[in-house]
N, C-alpha and C positions, 0 to 999 in steps of 0.2 A: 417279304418279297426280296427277290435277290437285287442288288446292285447293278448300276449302268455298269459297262465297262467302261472304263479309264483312256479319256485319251490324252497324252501328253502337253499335246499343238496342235491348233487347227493347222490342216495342209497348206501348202503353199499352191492352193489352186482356187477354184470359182465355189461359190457357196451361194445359196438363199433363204431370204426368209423361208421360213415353213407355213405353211397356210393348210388349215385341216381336211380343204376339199380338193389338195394334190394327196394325200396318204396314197391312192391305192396306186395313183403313175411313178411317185419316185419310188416304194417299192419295188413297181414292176420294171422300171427304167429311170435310174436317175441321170441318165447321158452326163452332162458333164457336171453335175453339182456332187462334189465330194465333201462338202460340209452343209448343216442348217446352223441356222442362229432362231432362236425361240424369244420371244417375250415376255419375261420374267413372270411377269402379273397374272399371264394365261395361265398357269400352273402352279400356283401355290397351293389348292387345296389337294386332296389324300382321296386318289381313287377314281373311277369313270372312266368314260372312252379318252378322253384326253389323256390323261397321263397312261393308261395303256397301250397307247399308238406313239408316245416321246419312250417310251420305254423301249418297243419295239424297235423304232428309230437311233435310238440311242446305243444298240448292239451293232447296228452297220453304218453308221456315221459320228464322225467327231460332233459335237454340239458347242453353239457358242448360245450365252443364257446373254441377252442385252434386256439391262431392268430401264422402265419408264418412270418409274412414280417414287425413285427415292428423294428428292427433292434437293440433290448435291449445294446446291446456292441458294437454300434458301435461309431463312437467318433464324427463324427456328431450329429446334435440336430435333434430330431424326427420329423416326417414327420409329422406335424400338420393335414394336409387333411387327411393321413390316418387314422389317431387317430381319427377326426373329423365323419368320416365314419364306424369307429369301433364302437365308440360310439353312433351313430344311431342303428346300428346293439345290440348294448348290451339293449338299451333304449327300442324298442319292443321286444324284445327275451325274456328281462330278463328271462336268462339262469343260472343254477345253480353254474356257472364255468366258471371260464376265466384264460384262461393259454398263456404264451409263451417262448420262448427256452431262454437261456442263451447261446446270439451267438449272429454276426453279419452278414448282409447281403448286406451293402450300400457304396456307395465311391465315396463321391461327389454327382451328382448326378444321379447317376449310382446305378440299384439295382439286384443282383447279387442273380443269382436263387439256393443258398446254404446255409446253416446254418454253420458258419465257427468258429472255437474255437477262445479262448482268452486267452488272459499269466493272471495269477491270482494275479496281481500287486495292489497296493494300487491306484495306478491312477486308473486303471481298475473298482476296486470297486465303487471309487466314482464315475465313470461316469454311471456304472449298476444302483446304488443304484438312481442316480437323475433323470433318466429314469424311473427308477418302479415308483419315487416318482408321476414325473410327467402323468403317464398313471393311476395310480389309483385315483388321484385326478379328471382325464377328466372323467373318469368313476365311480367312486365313489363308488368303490367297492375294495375286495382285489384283487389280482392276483397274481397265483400261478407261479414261477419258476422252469421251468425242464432244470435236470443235461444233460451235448450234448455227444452224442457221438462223442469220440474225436481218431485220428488216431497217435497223436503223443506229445509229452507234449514241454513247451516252455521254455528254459534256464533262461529267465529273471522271471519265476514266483516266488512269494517270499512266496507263501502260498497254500496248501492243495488244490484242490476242493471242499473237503468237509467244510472245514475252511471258504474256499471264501462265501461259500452260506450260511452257520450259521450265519457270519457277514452281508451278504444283507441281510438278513432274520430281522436281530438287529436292522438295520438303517433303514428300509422302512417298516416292519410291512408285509412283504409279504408271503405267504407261499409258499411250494413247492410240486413240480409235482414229484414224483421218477422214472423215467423211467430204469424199471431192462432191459432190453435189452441194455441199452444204459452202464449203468454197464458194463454189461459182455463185449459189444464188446470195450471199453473202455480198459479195465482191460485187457483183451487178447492183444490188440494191444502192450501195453505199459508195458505187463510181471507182472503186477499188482496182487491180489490178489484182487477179487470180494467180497472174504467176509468181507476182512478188510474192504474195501469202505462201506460197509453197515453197518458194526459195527462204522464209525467215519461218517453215516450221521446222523443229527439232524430228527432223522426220528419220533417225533412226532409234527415238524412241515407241515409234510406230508398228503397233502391234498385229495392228484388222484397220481394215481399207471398206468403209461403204461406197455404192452406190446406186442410186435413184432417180427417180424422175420430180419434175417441177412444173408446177403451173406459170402458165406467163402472165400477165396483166398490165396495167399502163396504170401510173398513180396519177392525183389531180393534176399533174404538171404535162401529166403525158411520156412521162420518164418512165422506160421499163420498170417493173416492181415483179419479183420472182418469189413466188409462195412453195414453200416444200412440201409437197403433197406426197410423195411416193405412191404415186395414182396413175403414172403413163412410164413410156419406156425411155432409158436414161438418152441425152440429147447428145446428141456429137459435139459440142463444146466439150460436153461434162467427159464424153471419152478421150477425147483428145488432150485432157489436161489426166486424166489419168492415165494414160500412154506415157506420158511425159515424165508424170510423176516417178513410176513403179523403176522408169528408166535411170532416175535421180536418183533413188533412191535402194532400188533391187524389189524382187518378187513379196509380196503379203498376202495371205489370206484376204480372199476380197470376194466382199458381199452383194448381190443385188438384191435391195430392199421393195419391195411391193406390197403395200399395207394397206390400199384401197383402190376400189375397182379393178379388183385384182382377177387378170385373165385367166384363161385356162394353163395349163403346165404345158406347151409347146410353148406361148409365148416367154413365158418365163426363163424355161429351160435355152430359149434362144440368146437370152440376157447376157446367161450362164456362159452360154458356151463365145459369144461373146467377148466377154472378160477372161475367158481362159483365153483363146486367140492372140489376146494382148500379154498376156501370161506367161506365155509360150517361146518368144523369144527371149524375153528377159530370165528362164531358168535354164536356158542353155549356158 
């Protein structure tokens, strides 16, 4: 089969997940989404409608590949098959973008369907840093790290979030992914302060910009508790600190993520257009 075509960079404009029951709208009109982002795991195997329709895809849009299940933090050693199958996947795709979370997901050999936080310890570090080292060498490309949304912070960490990932960033040559939703319900969970976090990240190592929607809820105390669902439409906090952001910082490829209960392609593509509106002053 012939090869994707090659894209350099994702745009400096509005992009979305891909969900396989918009194929025949963005086709026919992708109004303002000029990039998708795919999820690695969908696609690893050889053949069917799925890879036939990213393939399609893949001739009139940049693609960003975002993998879920490498298991970046976790303290076992990486699943060599997966990596193996990833990098088949990156090798025809070559896709503009490869990202994934800064979290764990495995134990033993047991893999655990959640993206779970980590104490931001110097053991911790080295074990992220030798993991990125090792998946960008199998793929031979960079890969970008996105900040997790996290519900609670851990006693033993000896360093910053934003600290942890300026130093993996040092030691493995990686960029990063900023995902402002993940900000906010971070920072709300743990009484934080969203804008400080943006002003202490290394945000011109920032490659791709998410954004999503979140569940609200009240914990036993009755204190806000914010769950990351990517299941409603992103919340004017979360735009307004990325207004803010892109302003700090200049224009990035920027995603809106929708992963469940996911609407029809007008509401989406309204996300889109959206995020490019905010887009729009900052690349003048």
């Amino acid at each position: 089969m012939l090869d994707a075509t090659t894209h350099d960079a994702l745009p400096l404009a509005s992009g979305v997940g891909y969900k396989p029951q918009h194929f025949s709208d963005i086709v026919a009109d992708p109004g303002p989404v000029r990039w998708l982002e795919i999820h690695a795991e969908n696609y690893m195997g050889d053949g069917g409608r799925p890879i036939a329709q990213l393939r399609h895809l893949a001739e009139r849009f940049p693609i960003s590949v975002h993998g879920v299940g490498l298991s970046i933090g976790g303290e076992g050693t990486l699943d060599t098959d997966h990596l193996a199958r990833l990098r088949h996947l990156v090798d025809w795709l070559k896709p503009a973008s490869f990202s994934e979370h800064l979290a764990w997901s495995t134990h033993d050999t047991a893999f655990l369907n959640d993206l779970l936080p980590l104490p931001y310890t110097e053991a911790t570090l080295t074990r992220v840093a030798e993991h990125i080292d090792q998946v960008q060498e199998t793929l031979g490309r960079e890969m970008l790290l996105e900040n997790p949304s996290t519900y609670l912070a851990f006693a033993e960490s000896e360093m910053a979030e934003t600290d942890f990932l300026r130093e993996v960033t040092r030691r493995t040559g990686c960029g990063l992914l900023l995902d402002i939703n993940n900000v906010f319900v971070s920072c709300t969970n743990q009484k934080l302060n969203p804008r400080d976090y943006i002003a202490n990240f290394p945000l011109d190592l920032v490659g791709e910009v998410h954004l999503g929607g979140h569940d609200a809820q009240e914990d036993e105390h009755g204190a806000p508790l914010l769950i990351d669902s990517h299941g409603t439409e992103v919340v004017d906090p979360v735009w307004t600190l990325y207004a803010e952001t892109v302003v700090a910082m200049g224009p990035r490829p920027t995603l809106v993520e929708w992963d469940n209960d996911v609407p029809d392609w007008p509401v989406l593509a309204a996300e889109a257009e959206r995020a490019a509106r905010i887009l729009a002053p900052v690349l003048q």
